[in-house]
C-alpha positions as CSV (number, residue, x, y, z in Angstrom):
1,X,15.8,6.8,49.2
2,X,13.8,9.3,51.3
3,X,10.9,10.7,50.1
4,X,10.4,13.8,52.2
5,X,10.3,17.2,50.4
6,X,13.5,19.4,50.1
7,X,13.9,20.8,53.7
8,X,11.6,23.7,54.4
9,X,9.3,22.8,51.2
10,X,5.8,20.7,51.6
11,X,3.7,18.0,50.0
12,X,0.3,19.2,50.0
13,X,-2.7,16.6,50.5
14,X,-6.0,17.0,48.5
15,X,-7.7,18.3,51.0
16,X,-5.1,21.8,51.6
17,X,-5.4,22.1,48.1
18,X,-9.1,21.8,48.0
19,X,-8.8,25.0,50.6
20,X,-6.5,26.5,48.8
21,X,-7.9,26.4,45.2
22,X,-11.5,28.0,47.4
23,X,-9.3,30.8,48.9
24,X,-7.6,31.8,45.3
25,X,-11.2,31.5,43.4
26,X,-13.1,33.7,45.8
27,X,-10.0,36.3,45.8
28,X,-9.7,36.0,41.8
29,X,-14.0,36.4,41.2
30,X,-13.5,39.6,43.7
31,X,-10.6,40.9,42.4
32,X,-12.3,40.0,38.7
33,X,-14.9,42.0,39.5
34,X,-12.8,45.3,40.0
35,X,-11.0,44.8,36.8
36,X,-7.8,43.3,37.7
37,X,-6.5,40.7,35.1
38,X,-4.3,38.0,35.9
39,X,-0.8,38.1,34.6
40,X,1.7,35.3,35.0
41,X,5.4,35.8,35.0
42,X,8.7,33.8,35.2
43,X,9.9,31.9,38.1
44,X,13.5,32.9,37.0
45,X,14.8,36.2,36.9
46,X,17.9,38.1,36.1
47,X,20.0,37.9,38.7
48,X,20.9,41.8,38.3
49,X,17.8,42.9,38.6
50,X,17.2,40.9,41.4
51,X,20.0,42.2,43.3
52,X,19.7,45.7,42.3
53,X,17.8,46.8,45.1
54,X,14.4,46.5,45.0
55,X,13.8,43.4,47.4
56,X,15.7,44.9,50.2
57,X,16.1,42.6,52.9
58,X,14.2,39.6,50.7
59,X,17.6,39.6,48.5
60,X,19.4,38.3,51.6
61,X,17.1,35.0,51.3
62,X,17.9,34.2,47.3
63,X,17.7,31.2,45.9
64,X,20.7,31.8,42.8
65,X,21.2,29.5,40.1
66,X,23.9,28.2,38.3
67,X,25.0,29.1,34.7
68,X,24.5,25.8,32.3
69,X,27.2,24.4,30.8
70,X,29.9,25.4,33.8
71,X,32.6,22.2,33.9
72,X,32.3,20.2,36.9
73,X,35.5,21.9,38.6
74,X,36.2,25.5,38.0
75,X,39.1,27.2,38.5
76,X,40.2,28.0,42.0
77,X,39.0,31.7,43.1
78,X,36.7,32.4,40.3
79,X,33.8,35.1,41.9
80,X,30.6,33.8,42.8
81,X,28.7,36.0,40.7
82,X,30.8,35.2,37.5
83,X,29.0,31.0,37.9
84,X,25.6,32.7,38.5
85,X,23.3,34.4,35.6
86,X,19.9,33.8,37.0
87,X,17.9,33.3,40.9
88,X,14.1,32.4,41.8
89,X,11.9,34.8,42.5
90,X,11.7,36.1,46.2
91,X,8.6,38.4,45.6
92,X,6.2,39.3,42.8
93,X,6.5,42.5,42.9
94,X,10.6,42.8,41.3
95,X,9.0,40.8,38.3
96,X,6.3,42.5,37.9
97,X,8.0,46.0,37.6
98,X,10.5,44.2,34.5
99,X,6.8,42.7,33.6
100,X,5.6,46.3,33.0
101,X,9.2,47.7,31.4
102,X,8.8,44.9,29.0
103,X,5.2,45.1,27.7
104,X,3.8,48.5,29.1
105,X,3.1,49.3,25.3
106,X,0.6,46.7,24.9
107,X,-0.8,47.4,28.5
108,X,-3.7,49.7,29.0
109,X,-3.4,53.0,30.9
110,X,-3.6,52.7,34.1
111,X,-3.3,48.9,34.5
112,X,-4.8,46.7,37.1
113,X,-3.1,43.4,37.5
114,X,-3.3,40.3,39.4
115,X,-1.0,38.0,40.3
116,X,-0.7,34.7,42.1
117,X,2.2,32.3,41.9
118,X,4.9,30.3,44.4
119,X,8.4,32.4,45.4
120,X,11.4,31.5,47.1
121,X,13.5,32.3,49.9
122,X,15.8,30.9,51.7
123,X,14.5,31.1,55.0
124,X,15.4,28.9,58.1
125,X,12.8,26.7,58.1
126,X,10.6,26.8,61.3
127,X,6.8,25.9,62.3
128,X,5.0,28.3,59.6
129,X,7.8,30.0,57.9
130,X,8.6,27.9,54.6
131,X,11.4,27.8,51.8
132,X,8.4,28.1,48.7
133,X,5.1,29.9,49.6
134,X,2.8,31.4,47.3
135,X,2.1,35.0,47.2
136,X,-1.2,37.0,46.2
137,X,-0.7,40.2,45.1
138,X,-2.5,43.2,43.2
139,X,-1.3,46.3,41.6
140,X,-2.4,49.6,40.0
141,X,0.0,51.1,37.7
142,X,0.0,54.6,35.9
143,X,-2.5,56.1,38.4
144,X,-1.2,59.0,40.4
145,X,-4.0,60.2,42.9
146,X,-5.5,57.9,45.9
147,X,-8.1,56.3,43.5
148,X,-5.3,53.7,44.0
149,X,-5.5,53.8,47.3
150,X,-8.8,53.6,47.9
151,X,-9.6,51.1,45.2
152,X,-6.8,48.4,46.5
153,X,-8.3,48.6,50.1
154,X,-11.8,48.4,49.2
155,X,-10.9,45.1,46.5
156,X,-8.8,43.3,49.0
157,X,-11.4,44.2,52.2
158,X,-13.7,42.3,50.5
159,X,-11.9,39.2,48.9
160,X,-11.0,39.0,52.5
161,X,-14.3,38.1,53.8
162,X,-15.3,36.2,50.4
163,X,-13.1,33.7,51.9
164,X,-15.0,33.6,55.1
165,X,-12.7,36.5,57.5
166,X,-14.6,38.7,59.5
167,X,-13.3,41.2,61.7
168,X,-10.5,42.3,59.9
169,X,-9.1,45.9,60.2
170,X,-7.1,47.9,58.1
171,X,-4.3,50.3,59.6
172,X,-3.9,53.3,57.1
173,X,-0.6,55.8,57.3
174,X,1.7,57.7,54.9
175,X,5.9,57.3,54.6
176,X,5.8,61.1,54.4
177,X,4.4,61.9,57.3
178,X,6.9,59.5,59.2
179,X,9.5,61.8,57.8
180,X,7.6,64.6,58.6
181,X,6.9,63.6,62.3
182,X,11.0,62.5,63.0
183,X,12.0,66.3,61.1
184,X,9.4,67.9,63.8
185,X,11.0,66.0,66.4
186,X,14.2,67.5,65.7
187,X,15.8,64.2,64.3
188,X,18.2,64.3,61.6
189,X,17.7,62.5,58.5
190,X,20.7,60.3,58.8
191,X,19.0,58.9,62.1
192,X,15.6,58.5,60.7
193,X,15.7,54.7,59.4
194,X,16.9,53.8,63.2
195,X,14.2,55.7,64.7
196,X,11.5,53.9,62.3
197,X,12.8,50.3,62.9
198,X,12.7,51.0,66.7
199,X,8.9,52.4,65.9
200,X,8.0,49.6,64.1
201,X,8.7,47.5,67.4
202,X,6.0,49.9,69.3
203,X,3.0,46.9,69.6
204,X,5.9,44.3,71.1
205,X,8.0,46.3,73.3
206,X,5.9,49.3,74.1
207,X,7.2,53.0,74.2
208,X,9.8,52.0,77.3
209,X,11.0,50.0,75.2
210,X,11.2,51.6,72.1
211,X,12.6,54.5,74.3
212,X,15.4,52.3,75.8
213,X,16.3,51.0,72.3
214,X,16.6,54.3,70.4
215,X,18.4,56.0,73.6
216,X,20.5,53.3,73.3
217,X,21.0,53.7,69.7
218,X,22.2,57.4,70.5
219,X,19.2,59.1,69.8
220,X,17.9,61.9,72.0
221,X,15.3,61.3,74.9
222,X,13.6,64.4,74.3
223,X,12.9,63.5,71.1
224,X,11.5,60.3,71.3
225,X,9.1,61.7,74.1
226,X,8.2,64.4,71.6
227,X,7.1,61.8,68.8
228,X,5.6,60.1,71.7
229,X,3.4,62.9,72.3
230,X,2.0,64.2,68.8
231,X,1.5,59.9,68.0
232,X,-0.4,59.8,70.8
233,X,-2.6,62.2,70.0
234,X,-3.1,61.2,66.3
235,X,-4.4,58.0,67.7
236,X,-8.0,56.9,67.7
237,X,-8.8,59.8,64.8
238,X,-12.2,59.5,63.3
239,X,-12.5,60.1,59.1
240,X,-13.6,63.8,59.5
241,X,-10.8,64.6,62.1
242,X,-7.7,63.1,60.6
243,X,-6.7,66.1,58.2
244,X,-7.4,68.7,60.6
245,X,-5.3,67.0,63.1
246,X,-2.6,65.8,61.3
247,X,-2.2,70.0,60.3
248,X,-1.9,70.7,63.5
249,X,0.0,68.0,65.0
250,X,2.5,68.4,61.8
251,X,2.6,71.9,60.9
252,X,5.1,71.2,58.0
253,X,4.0,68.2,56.5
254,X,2.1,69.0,52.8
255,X,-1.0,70.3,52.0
256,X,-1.2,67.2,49.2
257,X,-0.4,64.6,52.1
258,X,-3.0,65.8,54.4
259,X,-5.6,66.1,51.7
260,X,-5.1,63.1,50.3
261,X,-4.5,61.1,54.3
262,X,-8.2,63.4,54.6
263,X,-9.8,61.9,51.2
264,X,-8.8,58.3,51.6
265,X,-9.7,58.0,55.3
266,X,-13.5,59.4,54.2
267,X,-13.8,57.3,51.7
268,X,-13.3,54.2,53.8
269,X,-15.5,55.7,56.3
270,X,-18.1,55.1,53.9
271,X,-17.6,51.6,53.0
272,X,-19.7,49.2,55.1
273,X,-18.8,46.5,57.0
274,X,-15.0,47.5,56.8
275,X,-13.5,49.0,60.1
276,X,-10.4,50.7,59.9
277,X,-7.9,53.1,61.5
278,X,-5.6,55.9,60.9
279,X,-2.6,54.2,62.3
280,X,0.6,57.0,63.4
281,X,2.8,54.0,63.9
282,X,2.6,51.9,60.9
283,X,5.8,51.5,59.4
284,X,6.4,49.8,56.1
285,X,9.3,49.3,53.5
286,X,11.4,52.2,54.1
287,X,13.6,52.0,51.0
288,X,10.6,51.3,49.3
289,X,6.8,52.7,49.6
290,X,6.8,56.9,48.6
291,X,3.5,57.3,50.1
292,X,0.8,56.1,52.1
293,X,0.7,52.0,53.4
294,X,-1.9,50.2,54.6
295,X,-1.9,46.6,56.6
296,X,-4.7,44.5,57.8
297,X,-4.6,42.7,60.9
298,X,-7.3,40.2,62.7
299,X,-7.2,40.3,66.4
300,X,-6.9,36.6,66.8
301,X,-3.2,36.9,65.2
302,X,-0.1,38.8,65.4
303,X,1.0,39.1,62.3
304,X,-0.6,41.0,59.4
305,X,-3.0,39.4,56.7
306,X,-2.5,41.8,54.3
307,X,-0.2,45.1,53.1
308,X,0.9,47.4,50.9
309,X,1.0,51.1,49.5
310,X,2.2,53.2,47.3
311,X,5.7,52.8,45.4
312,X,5.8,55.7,43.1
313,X,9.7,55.0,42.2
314,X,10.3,51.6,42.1
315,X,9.3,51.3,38.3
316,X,11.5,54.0,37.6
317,X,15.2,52.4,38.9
318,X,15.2,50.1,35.5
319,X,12.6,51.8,33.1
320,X,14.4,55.3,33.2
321,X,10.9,57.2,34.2
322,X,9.3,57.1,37.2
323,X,5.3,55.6,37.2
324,X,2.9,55.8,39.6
325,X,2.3,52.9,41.1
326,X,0.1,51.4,44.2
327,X,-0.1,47.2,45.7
328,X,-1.6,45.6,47.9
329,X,-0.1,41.8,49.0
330,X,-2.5,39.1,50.5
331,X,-0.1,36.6,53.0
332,X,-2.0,33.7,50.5
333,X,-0.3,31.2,53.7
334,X,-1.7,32.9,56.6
335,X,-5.0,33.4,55.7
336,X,-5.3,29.4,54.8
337,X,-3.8,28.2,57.5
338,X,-6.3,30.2,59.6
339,X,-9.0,28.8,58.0
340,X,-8.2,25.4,58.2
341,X,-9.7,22.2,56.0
342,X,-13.2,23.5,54.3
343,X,-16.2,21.4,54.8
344,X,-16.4,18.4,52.6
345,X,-18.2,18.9,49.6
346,X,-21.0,16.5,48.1
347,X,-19.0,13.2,46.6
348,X,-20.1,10.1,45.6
349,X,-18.2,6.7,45.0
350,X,-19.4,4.4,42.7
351,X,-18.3,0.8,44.1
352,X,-18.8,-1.7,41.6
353,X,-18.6,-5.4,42.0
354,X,-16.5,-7.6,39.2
355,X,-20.0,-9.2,37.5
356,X,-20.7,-5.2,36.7
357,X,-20.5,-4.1,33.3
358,X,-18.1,-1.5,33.0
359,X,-21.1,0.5,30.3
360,X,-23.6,0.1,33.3
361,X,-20.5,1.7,35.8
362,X,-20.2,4.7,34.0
363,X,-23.7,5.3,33.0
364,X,-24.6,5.2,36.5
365,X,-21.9,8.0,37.5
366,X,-22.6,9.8,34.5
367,X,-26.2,10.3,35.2
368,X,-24.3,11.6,38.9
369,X,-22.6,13.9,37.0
370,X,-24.7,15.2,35.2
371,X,-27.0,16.9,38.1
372,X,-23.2,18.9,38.4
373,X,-22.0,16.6,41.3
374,X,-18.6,14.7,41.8
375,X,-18.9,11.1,41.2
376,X,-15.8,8.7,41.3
377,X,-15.5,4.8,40.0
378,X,-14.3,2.3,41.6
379,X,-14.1,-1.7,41.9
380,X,-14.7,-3.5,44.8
381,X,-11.9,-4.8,47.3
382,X,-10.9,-6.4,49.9
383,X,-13.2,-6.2,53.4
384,X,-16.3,-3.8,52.4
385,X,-16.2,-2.2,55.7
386,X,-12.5,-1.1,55.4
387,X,-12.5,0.3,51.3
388,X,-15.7,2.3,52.9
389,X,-13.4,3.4,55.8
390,X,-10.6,4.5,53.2
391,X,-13.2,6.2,50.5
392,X,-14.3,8.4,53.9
393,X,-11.1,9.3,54.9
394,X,-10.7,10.4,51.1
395,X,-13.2,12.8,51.2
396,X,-16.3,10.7,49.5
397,X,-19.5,11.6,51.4
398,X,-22.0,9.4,49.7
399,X,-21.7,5.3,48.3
400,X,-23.8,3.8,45.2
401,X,-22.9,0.1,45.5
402,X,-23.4,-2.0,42.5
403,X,-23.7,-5.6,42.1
404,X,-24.9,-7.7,39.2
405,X,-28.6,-8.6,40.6
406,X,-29.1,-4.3,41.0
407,X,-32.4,-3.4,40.1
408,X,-32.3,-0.1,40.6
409,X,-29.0,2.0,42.0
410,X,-29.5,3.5,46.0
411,X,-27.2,6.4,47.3
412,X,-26.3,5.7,50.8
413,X,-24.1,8.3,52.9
414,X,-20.8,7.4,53.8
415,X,-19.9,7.2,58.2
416,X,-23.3,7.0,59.2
């Protein structure tokens, strides 16, 4: 039989997981430390309410799940959907908004929560891109003003570099003022989802190429050249100047938007160590975020480390009431596969010939123990110099070898 994972799934050897239990640990203490508790929800959900909208494209890619007790031949043409009642989760952002429906009476006002936990989706597996990942996200729910905002970039900036990234930057905009700049441009609303995706594309195809696209997808020149122009010069704003700008670029676009765009940017302008940019091209979520997004990138990647903003409605589709609501996601993956296998940390093997007393074995890695370090038993075999080759490569950094005629037990390091 083989013994390969399910295709696009992975085993993962102690020493990931070692990396990966440091990544989550750092991220929980900072997170911890902001006030976020740690919630846990279902792998299954509904499969209504996970087709009912809210993943957009991520609904594409799920996993659905058979009804029990269904005979082993049904009847010829039966729908699809009438053999399905359930589907793994593709995000953790659909359960957590049935999560809050379901227990917001119990929950404190506004709630901070933290979530880490595997999801599915049934992607084409390639070189990074994986059937079950694990997502790390946090959420504040029931706050309506850019404490949120603020609060979520300033927590995630900084489990960030707990784990050890440095030079991060975060790209701050607003879904308003996208639909702000494509109504000043002249575009109509029903052509205001192409001209984001082809915006979106900016930083791989570059403005003749966006230009090309969106000419090609029958919108006008003139108006692309016009966005072109007022992004252009909302680009490289400092704190103090991106409210003032923005009101002049974007006559129309809300006093709230700009004050708010105006309140967040100063208040990461303030937080050091962080760098960060007022970012007219960001596009996020369209059907989706209600107000500002933020991403963070690292300039040795192209992809993003991080995202999120504000999704003021989403609650709302299956509660009945809208809630305010802000997230941030941390792509868990990326940022452990770009920091590769930690260092090893201080292990000792206890090798233990057959003459040894098993009392005297564990007394003696006990007492290893007990100075808070990781000690491992283990009897002698085969050549010595090939077990000690094998406890090395299994991540022991340090031998105690005992035989019947030791005096006293001596710690030796392990490859040198």
């Amino acid at each position: 039989m083989d013994n390969s994972p399910a295709r696009g799934t992975r085993d993962l050897l102690p020493s990931a997981v070692a990396t990966r239990d440091h990544v989550l640990a750092t991220i929980t203490d900072v997170y911890h430390r902001f006030g976020y508790q740690r919630i846990e929800t279902p792998a299954l959900e509904d499969i209504n309410r996970l087709t009912g909208g809210q993943g957009g494209e991520n609904e594409k890619l799920l996993f659905q799940v058979l009804r029990r007790g269904l005979p082993a031949v049904v009847e010829a043409g039966t729908p699809l959907h009438d053999l399905i009642d359930f589907g793994l989760r593709f995000d953790l952002t659909v359960p957590l908004t049935r999560f809050y429906g379901n227990n917001q009476a119990t929950l404190p006002t506004p709630f901070r929560s933290f979530q880490f936990g595997p999801v599915w989706r049934a992607e084409r597996p390639a070189k990074g891109r994986y059937r079950q990942f694990y997502q790390c996200d946090i959420d504040l729910i029931g706050e309506a003003s850019v404490l949120a905002e603020v609060e979520l970039i300033e927590a995630t900036a900084q489990a960030l570099a707990g784990v050890g990234l440095t030079g991060t930057t975060v790209r701050l905009s607003d879904r308003r003022y996208l639909s702000a700049l494509a109504a000043a441009v002249g575009l109509d609303e029903s052509a205001w989802s192409t001209f984001f995706i082809g915006l979106d594309k900016l930083d791989k195809i570059g403005w003749d190429g966006v230009r090309a696209e969106l000419v090609g997808r029958d919108l006008p020149g003139e108006a692309v050249d016009a966005a072109r122009e007022r992004i252009e010069s909302l680009t490289g704003l400092a704190a103090d100047k991106v409210a003032d700008t923005l009101s002049d670029v974007i006559p129309a676009l809300a006093e709230d938007v700009v004050a708010d765009l105006g309140t967040v940017a100063g208040c990461l302008d303030e937080l050091s160590g962080l760098t960060w940019e007022f970012d007219p091209t960001l596009v996020r979520g369209m059907g989706y975020y209600t107000g500002q997004i933020f991403e963070v990138g690292h300039p040795s990647v192209s992809y993003s480390l991080a995202g999120g903003g504000r999704y003021d409605k989403l609650i709302g589709r299956s509660l009945g009431k809208d809630v305010p609501a802000c997230g941030f996601s941390i792509g868990f993956e990326r940022i452990v596969d770009m920091l590769g296998e930690l260092p090893r940390e201080d292990s000792v093997a206890v090798l233990f010939e057959s003459d040894v007393p098993l009392a005297t074995v564990f007394r003696v890695a006990r007492e290893v123990r007990s100075g808070g370090r990781t000690a491992a038993v283990q009897p002698r075999s085969g050549k010595f110099g090939a077990q000690l080759g094998r406890l090395e490569a299994a991540g022991f950094t340090s031998l105690i070898h005992l035989k019947a005629d030791t005096a006293e037990p001596e710690e030796r390091p392990l490859g040198k």
